[in-house]
Each structure stands twice: as C-alpha cells, then as structure tokens.
C-alpha positions as CSV (number, residue, x, y, z in Angstrom):
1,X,28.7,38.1,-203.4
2,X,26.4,38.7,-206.5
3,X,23.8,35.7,-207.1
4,X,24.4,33.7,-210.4
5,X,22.7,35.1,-213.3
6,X,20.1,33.2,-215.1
7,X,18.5,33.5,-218.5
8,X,14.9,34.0,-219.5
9,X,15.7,30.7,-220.7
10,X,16.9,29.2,-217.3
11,X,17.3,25.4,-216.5
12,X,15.4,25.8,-213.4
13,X,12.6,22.9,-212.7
14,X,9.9,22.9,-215.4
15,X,7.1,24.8,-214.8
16,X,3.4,23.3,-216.1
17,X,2.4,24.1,-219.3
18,X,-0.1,27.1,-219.0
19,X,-2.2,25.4,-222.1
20,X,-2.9,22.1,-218.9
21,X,-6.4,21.8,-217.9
22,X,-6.9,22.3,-214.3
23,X,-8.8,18.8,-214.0
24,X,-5.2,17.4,-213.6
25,X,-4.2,19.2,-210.8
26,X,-4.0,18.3,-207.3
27,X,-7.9,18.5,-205.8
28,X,-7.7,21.8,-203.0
29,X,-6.2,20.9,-199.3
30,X,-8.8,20.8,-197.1
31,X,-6.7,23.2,-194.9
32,X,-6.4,25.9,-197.8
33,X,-8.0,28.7,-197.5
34,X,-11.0,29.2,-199.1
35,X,-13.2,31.8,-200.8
36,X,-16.8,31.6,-202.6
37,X,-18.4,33.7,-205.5
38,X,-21.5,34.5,-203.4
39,X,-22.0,37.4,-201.5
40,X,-21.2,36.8,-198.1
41,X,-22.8,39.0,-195.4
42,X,-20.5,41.7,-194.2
43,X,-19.5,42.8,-190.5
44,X,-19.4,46.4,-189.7
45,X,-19.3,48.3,-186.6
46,X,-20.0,51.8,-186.8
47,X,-22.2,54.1,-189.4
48,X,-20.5,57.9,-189.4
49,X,-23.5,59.9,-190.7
50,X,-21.5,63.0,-192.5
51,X,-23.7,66.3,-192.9
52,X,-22.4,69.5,-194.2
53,X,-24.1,72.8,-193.0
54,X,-25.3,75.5,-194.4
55,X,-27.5,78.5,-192.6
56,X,-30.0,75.4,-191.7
57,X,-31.1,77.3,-188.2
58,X,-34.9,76.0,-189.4
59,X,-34.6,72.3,-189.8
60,X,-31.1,71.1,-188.3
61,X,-32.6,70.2,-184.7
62,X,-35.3,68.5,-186.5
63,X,-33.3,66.8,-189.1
64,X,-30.5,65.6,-186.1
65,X,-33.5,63.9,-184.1
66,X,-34.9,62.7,-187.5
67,X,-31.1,61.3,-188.2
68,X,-30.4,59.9,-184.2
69,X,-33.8,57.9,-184.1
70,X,-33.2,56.2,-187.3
71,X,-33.5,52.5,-187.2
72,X,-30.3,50.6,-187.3
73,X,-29.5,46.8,-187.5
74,X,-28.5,45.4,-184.3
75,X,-25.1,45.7,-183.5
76,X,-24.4,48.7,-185.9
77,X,-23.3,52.0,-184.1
78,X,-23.7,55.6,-185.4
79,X,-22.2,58.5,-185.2
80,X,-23.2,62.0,-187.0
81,X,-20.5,64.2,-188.1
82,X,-21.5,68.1,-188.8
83,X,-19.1,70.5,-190.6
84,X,-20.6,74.2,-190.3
85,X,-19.6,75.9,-193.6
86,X,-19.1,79.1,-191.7
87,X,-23.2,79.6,-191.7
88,X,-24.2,83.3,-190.8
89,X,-27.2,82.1,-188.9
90,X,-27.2,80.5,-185.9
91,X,-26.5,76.9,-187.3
92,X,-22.9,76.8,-185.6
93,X,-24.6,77.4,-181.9
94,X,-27.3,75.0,-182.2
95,X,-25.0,72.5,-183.4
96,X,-22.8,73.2,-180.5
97,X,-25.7,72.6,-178.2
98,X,-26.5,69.5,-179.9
99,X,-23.6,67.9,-178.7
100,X,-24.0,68.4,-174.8
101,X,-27.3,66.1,-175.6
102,X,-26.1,64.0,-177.8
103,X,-22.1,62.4,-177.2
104,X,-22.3,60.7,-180.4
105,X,-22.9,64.4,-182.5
106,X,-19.1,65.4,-183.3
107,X,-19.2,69.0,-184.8
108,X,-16.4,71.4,-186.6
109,X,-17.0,74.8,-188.2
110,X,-15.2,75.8,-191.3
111,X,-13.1,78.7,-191.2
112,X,-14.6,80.3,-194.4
113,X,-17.8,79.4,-196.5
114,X,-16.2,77.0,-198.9
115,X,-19.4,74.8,-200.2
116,X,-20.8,71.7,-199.8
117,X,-18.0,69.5,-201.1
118,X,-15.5,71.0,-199.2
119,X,-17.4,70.4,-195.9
120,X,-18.1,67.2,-196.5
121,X,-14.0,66.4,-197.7
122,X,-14.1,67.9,-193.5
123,X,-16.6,65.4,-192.6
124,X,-14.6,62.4,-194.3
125,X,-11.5,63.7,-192.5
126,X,-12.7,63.2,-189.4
127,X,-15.0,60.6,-189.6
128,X,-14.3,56.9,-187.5
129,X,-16.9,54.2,-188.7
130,X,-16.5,51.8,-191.5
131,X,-19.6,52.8,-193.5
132,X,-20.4,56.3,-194.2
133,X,-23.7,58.2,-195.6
134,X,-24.1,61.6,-196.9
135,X,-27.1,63.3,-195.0
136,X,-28.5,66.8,-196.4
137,X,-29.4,69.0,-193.1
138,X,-32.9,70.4,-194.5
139,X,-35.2,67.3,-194.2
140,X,-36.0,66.8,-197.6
141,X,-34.4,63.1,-197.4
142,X,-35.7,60.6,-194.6
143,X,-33.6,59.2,-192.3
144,X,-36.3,56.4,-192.4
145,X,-34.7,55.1,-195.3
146,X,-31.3,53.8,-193.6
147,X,-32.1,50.3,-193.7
148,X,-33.0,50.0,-197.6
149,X,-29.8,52.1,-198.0
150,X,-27.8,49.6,-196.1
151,X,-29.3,46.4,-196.8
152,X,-27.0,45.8,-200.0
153,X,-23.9,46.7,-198.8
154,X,-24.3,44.7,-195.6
155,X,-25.7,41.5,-197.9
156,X,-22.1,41.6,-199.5
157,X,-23.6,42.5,-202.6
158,X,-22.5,46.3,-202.9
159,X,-19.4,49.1,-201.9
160,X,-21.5,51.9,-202.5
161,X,-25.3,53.2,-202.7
162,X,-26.9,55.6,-204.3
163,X,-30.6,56.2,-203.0
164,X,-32.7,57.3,-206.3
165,X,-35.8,59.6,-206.3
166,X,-36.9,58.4,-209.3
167,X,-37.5,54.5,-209.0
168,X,-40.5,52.7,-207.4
169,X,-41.7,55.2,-204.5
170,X,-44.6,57.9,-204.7
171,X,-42.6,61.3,-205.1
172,X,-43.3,65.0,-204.3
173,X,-44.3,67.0,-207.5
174,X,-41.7,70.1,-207.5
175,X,-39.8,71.7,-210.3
176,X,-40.0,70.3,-214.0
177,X,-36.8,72.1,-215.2
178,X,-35.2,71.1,-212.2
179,X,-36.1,67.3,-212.8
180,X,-35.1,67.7,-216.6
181,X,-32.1,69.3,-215.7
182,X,-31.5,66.1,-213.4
183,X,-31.9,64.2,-216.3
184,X,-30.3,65.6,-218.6
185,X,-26.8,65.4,-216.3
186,X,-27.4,62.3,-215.2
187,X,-27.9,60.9,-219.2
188,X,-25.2,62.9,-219.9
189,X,-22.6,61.0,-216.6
190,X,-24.3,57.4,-217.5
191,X,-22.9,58.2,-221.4
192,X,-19.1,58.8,-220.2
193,X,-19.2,56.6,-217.0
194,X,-20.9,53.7,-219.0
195,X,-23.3,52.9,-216.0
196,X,-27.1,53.5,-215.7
197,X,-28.1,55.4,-212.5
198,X,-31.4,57.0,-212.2
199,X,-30.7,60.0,-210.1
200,X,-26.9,61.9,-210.2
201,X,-27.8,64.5,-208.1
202,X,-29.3,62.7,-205.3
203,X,-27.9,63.5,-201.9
204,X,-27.8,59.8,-200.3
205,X,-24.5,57.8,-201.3
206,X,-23.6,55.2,-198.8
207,X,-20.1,53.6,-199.0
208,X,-18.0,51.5,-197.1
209,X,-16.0,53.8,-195.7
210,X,-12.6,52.7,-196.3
211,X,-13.6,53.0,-200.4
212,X,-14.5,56.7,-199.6
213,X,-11.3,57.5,-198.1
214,X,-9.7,56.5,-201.3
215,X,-11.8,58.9,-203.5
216,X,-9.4,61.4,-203.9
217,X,-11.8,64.1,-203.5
218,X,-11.7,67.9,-205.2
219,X,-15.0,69.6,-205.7
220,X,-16.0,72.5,-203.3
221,X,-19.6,73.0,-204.0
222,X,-21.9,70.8,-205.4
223,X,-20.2,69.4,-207.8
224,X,-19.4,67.0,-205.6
225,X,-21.9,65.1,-206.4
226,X,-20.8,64.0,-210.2
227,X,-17.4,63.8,-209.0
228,X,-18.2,60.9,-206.9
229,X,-20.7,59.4,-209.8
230,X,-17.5,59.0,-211.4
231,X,-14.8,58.0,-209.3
232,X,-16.9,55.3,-208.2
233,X,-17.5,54.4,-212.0
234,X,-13.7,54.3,-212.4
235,X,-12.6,52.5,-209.3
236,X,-15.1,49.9,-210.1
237,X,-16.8,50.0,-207.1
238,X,-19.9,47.9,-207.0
239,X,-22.8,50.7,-206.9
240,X,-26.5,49.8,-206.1
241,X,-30.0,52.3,-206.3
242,X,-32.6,51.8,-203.9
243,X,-35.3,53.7,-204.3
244,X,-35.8,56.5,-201.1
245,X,-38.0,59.1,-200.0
246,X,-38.1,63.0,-201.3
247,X,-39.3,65.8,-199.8
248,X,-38.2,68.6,-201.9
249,X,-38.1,72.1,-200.3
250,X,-39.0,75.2,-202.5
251,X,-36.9,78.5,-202.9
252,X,-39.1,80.1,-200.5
253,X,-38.4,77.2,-197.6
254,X,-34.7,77.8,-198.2
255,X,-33.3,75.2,-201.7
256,X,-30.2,76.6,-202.3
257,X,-28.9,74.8,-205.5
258,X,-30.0,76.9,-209.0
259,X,-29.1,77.0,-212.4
260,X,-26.1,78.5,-212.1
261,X,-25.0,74.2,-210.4
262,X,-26.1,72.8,-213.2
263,X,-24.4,74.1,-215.9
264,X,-21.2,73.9,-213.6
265,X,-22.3,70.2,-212.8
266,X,-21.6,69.9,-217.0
267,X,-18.5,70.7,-216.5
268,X,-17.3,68.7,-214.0
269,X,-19.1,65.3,-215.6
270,X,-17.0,65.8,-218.4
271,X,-13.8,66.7,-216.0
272,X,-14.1,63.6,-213.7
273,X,-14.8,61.1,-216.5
274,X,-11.2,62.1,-218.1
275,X,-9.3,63.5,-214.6
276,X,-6.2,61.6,-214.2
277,X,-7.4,61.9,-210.6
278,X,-9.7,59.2,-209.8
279,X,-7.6,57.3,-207.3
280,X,-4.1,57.0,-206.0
281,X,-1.4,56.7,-208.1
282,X,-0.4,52.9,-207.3
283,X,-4.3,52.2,-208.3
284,X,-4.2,54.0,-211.1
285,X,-1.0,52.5,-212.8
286,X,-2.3,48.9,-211.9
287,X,-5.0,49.9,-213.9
288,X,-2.9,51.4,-217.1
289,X,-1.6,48.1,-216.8
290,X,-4.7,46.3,-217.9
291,X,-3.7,48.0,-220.9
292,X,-0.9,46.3,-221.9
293,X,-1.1,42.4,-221.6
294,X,2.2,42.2,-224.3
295,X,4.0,43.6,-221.0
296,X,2.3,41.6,-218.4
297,X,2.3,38.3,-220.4
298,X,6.7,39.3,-220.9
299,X,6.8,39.3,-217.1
300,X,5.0,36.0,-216.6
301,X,7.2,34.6,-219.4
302,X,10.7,35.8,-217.4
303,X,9.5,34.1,-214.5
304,X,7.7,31.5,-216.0
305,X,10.3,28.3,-215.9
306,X,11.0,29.3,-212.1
307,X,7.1,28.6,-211.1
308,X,5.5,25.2,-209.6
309,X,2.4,23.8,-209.5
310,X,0.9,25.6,-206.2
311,X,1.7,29.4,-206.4
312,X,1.1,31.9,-203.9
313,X,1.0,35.7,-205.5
314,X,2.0,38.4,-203.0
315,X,0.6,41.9,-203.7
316,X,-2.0,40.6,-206.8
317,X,-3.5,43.6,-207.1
318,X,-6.3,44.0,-209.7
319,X,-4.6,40.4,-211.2
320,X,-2.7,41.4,-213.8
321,X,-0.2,38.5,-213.4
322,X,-2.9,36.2,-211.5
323,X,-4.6,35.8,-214.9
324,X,-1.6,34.1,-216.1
325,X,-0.5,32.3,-213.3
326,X,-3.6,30.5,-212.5
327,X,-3.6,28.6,-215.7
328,X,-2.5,25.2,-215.1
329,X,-1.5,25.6,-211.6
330,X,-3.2,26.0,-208.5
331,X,-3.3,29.5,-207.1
332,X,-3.4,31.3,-203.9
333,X,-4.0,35.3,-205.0
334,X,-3.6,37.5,-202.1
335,X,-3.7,41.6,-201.2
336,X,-4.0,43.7,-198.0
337,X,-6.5,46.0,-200.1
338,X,-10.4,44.8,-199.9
339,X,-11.2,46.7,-203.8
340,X,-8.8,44.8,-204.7
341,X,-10.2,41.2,-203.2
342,X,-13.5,41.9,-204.0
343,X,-12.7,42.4,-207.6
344,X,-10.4,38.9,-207.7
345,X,-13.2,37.1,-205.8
346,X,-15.8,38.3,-208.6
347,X,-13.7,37.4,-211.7
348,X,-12.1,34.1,-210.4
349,X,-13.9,33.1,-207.1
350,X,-15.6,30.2,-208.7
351,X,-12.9,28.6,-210.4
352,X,-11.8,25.4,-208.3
353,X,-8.1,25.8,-208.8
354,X,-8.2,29.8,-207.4
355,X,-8.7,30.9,-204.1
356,X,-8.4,34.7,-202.9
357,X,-7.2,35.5,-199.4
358,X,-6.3,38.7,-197.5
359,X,-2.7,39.1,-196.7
360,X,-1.2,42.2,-194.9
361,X,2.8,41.7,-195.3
362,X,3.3,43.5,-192.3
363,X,0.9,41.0,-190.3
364,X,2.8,38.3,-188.9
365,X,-0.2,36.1,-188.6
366,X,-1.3,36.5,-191.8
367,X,2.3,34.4,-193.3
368,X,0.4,30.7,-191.5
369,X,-1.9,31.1,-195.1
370,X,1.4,30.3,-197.1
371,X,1.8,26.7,-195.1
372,X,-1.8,26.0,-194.9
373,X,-1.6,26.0,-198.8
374,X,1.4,23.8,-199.2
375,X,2.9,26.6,-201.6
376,X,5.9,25.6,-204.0
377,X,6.5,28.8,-205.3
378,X,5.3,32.3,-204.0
379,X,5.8,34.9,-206.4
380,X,6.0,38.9,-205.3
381,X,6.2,41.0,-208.6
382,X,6.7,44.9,-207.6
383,X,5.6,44.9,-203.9
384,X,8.8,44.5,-201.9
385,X,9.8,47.6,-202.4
386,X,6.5,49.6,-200.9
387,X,7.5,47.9,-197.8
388,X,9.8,49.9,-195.1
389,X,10.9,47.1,-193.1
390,X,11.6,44.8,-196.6
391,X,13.9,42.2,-194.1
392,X,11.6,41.5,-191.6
393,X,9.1,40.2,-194.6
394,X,11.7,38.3,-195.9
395,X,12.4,36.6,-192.5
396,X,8.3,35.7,-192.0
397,X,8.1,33.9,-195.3
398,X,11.5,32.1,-194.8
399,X,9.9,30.9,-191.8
400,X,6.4,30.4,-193.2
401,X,7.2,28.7,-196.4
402,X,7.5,24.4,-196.8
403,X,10.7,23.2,-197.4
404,X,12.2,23.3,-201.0
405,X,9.6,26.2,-201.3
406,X,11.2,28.6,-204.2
407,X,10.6,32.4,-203.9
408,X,10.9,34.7,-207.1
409,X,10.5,38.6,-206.4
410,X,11.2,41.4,-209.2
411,X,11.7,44.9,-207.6
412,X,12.8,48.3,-209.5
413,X,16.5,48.8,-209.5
414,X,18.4,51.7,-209.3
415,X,18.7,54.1,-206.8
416,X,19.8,56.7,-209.3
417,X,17.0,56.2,-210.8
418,X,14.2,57.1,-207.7
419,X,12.2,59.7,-208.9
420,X,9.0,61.8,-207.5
421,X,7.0,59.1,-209.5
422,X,8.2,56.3,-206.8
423,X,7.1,58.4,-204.3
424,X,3.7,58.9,-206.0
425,X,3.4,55.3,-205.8
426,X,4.5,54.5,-202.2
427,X,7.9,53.0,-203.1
428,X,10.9,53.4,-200.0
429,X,13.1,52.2,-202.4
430,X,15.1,51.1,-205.5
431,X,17.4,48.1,-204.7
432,X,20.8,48.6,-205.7
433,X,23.1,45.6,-207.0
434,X,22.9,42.8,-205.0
435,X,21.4,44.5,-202.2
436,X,17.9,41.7,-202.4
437,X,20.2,39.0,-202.9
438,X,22.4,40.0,-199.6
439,X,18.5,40.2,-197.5
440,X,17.6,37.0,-198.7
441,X,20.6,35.1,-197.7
442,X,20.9,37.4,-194.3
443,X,17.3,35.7,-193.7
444,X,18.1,32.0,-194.5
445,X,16.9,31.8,-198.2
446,X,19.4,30.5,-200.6
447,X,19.2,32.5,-203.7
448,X,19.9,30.9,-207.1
449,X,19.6,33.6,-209.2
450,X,19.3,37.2,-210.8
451,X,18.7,38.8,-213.8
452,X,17.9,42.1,-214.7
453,X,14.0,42.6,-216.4
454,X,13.2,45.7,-219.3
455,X,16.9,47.0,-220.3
456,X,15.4,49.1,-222.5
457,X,13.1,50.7,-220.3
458,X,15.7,52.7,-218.4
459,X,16.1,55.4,-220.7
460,X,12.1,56.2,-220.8
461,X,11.8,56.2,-217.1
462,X,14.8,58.0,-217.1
463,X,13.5,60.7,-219.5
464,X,9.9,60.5,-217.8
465,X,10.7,60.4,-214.5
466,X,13.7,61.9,-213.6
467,X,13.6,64.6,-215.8
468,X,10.3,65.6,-216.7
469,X,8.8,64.7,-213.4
470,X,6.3,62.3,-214.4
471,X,3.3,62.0,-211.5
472,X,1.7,58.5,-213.0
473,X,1.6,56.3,-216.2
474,X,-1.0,57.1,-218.4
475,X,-3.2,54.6,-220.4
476,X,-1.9,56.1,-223.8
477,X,1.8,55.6,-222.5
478,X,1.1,51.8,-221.5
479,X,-0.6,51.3,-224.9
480,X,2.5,52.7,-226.5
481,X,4.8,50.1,-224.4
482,X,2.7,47.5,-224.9
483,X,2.8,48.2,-228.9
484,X,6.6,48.0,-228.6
485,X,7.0,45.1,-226.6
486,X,8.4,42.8,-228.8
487,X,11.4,45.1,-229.6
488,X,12.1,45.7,-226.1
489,X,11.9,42.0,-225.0
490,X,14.5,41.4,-228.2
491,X,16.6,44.1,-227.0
492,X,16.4,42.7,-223.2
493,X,18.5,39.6,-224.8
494,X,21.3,41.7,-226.3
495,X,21.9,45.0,-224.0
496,X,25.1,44.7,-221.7
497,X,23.3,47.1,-219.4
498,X,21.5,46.6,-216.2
499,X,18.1,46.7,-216.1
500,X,14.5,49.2,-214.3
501,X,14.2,46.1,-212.4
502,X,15.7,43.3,-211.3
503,X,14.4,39.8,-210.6
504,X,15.8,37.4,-207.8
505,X,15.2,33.9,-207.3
506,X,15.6,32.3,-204.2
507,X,14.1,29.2,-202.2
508,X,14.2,27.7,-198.5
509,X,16.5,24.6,-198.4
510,X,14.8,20.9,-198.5
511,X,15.0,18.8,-195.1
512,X,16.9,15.6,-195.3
C-alpha cells in the first residue's frame, strides 16, 4: 500500500519560522551532547613514518637510527614504512636487514623504478597508524623535529603539517636557483590554491592519517609534492608550517631532483588546482553543492512544514542543509566522517542552539545520541541509500527515537535510473515505488506521507548519467541548476511524472 501523498504545501504541524531568534528556544538538555569551538587535544596511537627509497646505500642505516630514536610523546607508537623503488644499489638488502633489528621497520620493494610518488602511494597502502609523516631517506631533514611537527595536530588545532625551511630557524646556504625556483612554484601554488605556505617543495607533511588516505593520489615522481599542496587546499584541510631543520645535500653527495622537476612541478600546480580529482566523488558533489543554495534552500523548503523545534540531521555532511535547519530550532548535526565534523564544529560550534556529534549509522550505540537529545524530528536527506543494510537502520532509530518523534528521509528513486555515477558516489541503491514506505512500516514507523522531489531533473540525470556516463557533478553544472531553479521548482508543481527522488515522511506513534 502506497503512503498518502502530500504537497509542498502539506498540513503537517507547523514548523518554526526560520526568521525566530534562538533566544526563544528551549535552553540545551543537560544530557545533550555537547561540542566546543576550541581545539580540543587529540588521541592518537600510532605514528607510520612512510619513506620511499631510492639507491640511498650511503645514508639509509643512518637516517633509520636517526628516524627510530626520535623523540615521541608518551603513549604515541611508531612504525617506519620503506618502499624500495627498485634501487640498483644495495638499498633493498640493507633495508631487509634492518628489519631483523628492528620489528617495527616494515619494508616492500617496487617491482620497477616508478618515482617517488609512486612509492610513497605504496607506503600509504600499507601503512597502520592514525598519523602519518613523509621522511626523505638521505638525512637532509632531522628526525629531531617530530615534536614541533606534531605538536599542532595533537593540540587539535591542525589535519595536516607542512615543516618549512624558510621560517624562523638558521638554514644551510645551498643553491640560489634552486631556492628561487622554490619560490617561484610555491608563489605560483599559493596564487591558485589561495593559501600562503613558505616552502612547496619541502619533504615533511604530517597528516592525520585517515585525511591522507582520502587524497586520491596520482603523481609518480616528485610531483607529488604540489599535488598534495593542493588537495589539501581543496579538501579544506587545516594545514600548519612549523619551521624545521635543513641539511641540504649537493649533486656530488647524491641530490637527485634537477631542473628538469621543476618545470614539470609547473605543470602539475596548474593540473591539481583544476583536477576534478581532488577527493572522492561523494566529497566532491557535496561540495558542487555549496554552489547552488537556490537548490539546497528548495529542499529545506519541501521539508520544511514537516520539521519541529529539536532536529537531528543524519549524514550533514559539509552542512548544506544544517545551515538552514538550525535557524530557529535547535539542532543536532551529525556524520560518521571527521573532515566533515571538524568543518561543522568550526563554522557553528559556538552557536548555543548547535551541537555536532559523530554518528556511524551502522553503530548501534551511536542511535542512544538521538534520545539523549529529546529529538522531534530527525531528518536524513540522501544518505539512506549509501547504506547496504538500509532496514536494520530504520529498526535502530524506530527504537532510538521519543515517542511522537517524526522522521523525514528523501532518497533517489528509480532503479532504471542507477547509473555508473551512483556507484561513483557509494549508492547500493535507487528505491523503487513504495519500497521506503514498505521498510518503514516493516520496522514500526507509521508513515504519513510521500511525495516525489525535482520532476524535472529526471531527464538531465537521465541524459548525464545514463547515457553519457557522467563520473561526478561539476561546479559549472550545479551553477547552471541552481540558475534554473525556480523553473524547475514551478515545474515540480504541475508534472504528472514521478520524480529523481522521493521524499517519505514517517514518525513513531505517541504513548497513551
């Protein structure tokens, strides 16, 4: 049985106005969870140390005992991971050895010499702690300088940093084209990335690893290096400097970067700023998104007359909805992704009707958040459907949720319609007709209605998607919709068709 269809326009209980100040709202439970603007500290167990090597028979045993006595905070394990780059030297042997000494020295040889980048997408690979730090095998960076490189990420205050040559420490005097060269790249990446580092081309870049693993990684050689500069600029990662030690090495001790690097590291400053791939593609549409607040405010509007005053907001991603949602209610935002949190905490973490949580759908102990905040209405806009076991969540928030709780989800509909583009972005599923509705009541939630959400939108997803094979939305593409959202929300109201999503409205029945 199909729910009962409701309007935009829907008679369902009033909603606040979004132009209500927050001063009349309830004050926050005691027992809801909380979050603060400030940095907090930060937990992390193990430090993978990820070194790619290159015919380094000289300085690696050195540079491993330099790298394995490094001071460490208490508590904080290490690990070094070495990728041989198919050296011709001995470097593959003595690494070999270096693990009968040393159990926390992991090594793995590259079948062919494929660069530095490529060895150190190896390292990343393979790599098990939750921070990670590039380490050059020829000494010319000190280990010594761990600490400074940790200290920001660890004080809550960064994802990644960069350890700078060029700020505040006495310096070795090398090359001056080299250091011009430097310059002139790194000028050249803070122009297109819109940030202000000191040093590109610096081999120390510490990250938490997790953010690392995201970086969907290409370069084989050095280039590396302003590929990351600006994937980290476009995920909006919080990057740090600290200044570090530099002991350059000449040609004749063995430098193996030249000229020929830095005019290809031109090249790929202007490739990574405008490469489509900076991150996945789930990331990267939330971010087209941003792009088209006509769109997002139309969602909020459809949904809008269905919300109460103390709304939880599955999936929130980078907030696109939150920002409408939290105006005149109270608001629990929540995500399984820490980018994602960190960014929510930093734009809205000090406003006192917001509060950010993490919450994994597929952790049942995560659901108690929804009672401890008293929620009325939890809203999940285009999440439900990344989920494989979609019932089972449906089943944890019917038995999470208060009483009279209402629950509004919109999900893509269609199955025709699933295209390489829903795999791109993680999706098991389009729901057909009245397949939600049928879950919902299977798991005790009495659904009061459906309606179908951007008519009009079927025939470009259709065209995009389907036929041409679309990978990801573009910014120019959202810009576009956005532009033309007016006609499609009029056309929404008139089209006897079904629509690229559909939205259900359900809620757990009040106790007597």
């Amino acid at each position: 049985m199909a729910a009962t269809r409701c309007p935009e326009s829907g008679t369902a209980a009033p909603a606040l106005s979004p132009d209500k100040g927050v001063k009349d709202l309830d004050a926050p439970s005691p027992s809801s969870p909380r979050n603060d603007s400030i940095p907090k500290p930060r937990q992390f167990r193990k430090l993978s140390i990820l070194m790619a090597v290159y015919n380094e028979e000289p300085t690696l045993v050195a540079c491993v005992d330099s790298v394995l006595a490094a001071p460490l905070p208490a508590g904080l394990e290490r690990e070094l991971i070495i990728v041989d780059d198919a050296s011709t030297d001995s470097s593959w042997a003595i690494a070999q050895g270096l693990t009968q000494a040393h159990p926390e020295v992991r090594v793995f040889r590259q079948s062919a010499n494929a660069g530095k980048g490529a060895a150190l997408r190896r390292a990343i690979k393979e790599m098990t702690g939750d921070l990670a730090l590039f380490q050059d095998a020829d000494l010319e960076y000190s280990p010594s300088d761990y600490p400074r490189l940790l200290k920001p990420v660890l004080d809550g205050r960064a994802d990644v940093v960069f350890g700078s040559r060029f700020i505040g420490e006495e310096r070795k005097v090398l090359y001056f084209w080299h250091t011009v060269g430097n310059k002139l790249l790194t000028l050249l990446a803070n122009m297109l990335n819109d940030t202000n580092l000191t040093d590109l081309e610096t081999c120390y870049k510490l990250f938490v690893a997790d953010f690392l693993r995201n970086l969907p990684l290409e370069s084989n050689r050095f280039g590396i290096e302003p590929e990351v500069a600006a994937k980290v600029a476009r995920n909006r990662l919080r990057l740090y400097e600290v200044p570090i030690n530099y002991d350059g090495r000449t040609y004749e001790d063995g430098k193996k970067i030249s000229w020929r690097d830095g005019v290809a590291a031109l090249w790929f400053i202007f490739k990574y700023r405008f490469s489509p791939n900076y991150a996945d593609a789930g990331k990267r549409t939330l971010d087209a998104f941003e792009r088209a607040p006509r769109f997002n405010r139309w969602m909020y509007d459809v949904i809008r007359t269905h919300l109460g005053t103390r709304i939880v907001e599955l999936g929130s991603g980078r907030g696109n909805l939150s920002r409408l949602l939290k105006q005149g209610a109270n608001v629990l935002v929540t995500d399984n992704r820490e980018s994602y949190l960190e960014d929510l905490r930093r734009r809205w973490g000090h406003l006192p009707n917001v509060r950010v949580a993490r919450l994994d759908l597929s952790n049942v102990t995560d659901y108690s958040l929804l009672g401890e905040f008293k929620a009325d209405t939890v809203v999940c806009l285009n999440v439900l459907e990344h989920v494989e076991d979609d019932f089972s969540v449906l089943q944890r928030l019917y038995q999470a949720v208060p009483s009279g709780c209402r629950i509004v989800f919109l999900v893509p509909f269609n199955p025709k319609l699933y295209s390489r583009f829903d795999r791109e972005l993680g999706h098991v599923r389009r729901y057909g007709k009245a397949e939600l509705e049928e879950k919902m009541r299977a798991a005790g939630l009495k659904v009061e209605c459906q309606f179908y959400f951007n008519k009009a939108g079927v025939l470009a997803w259709w065209l995009g998607n389907t036929i041409f094979q679309q990978r990801y939305v573009t910014s120019w593409q959202l810009r576009l919709y956005n532009l033309l959202t007016p006609l499609l929300r009029a056309l929404d109201r008139y089209l006897p068709t079904q629509g690229l999503s559909t939205v259900v409205v359900a809620s757990k029945a009040a106790t007597a």
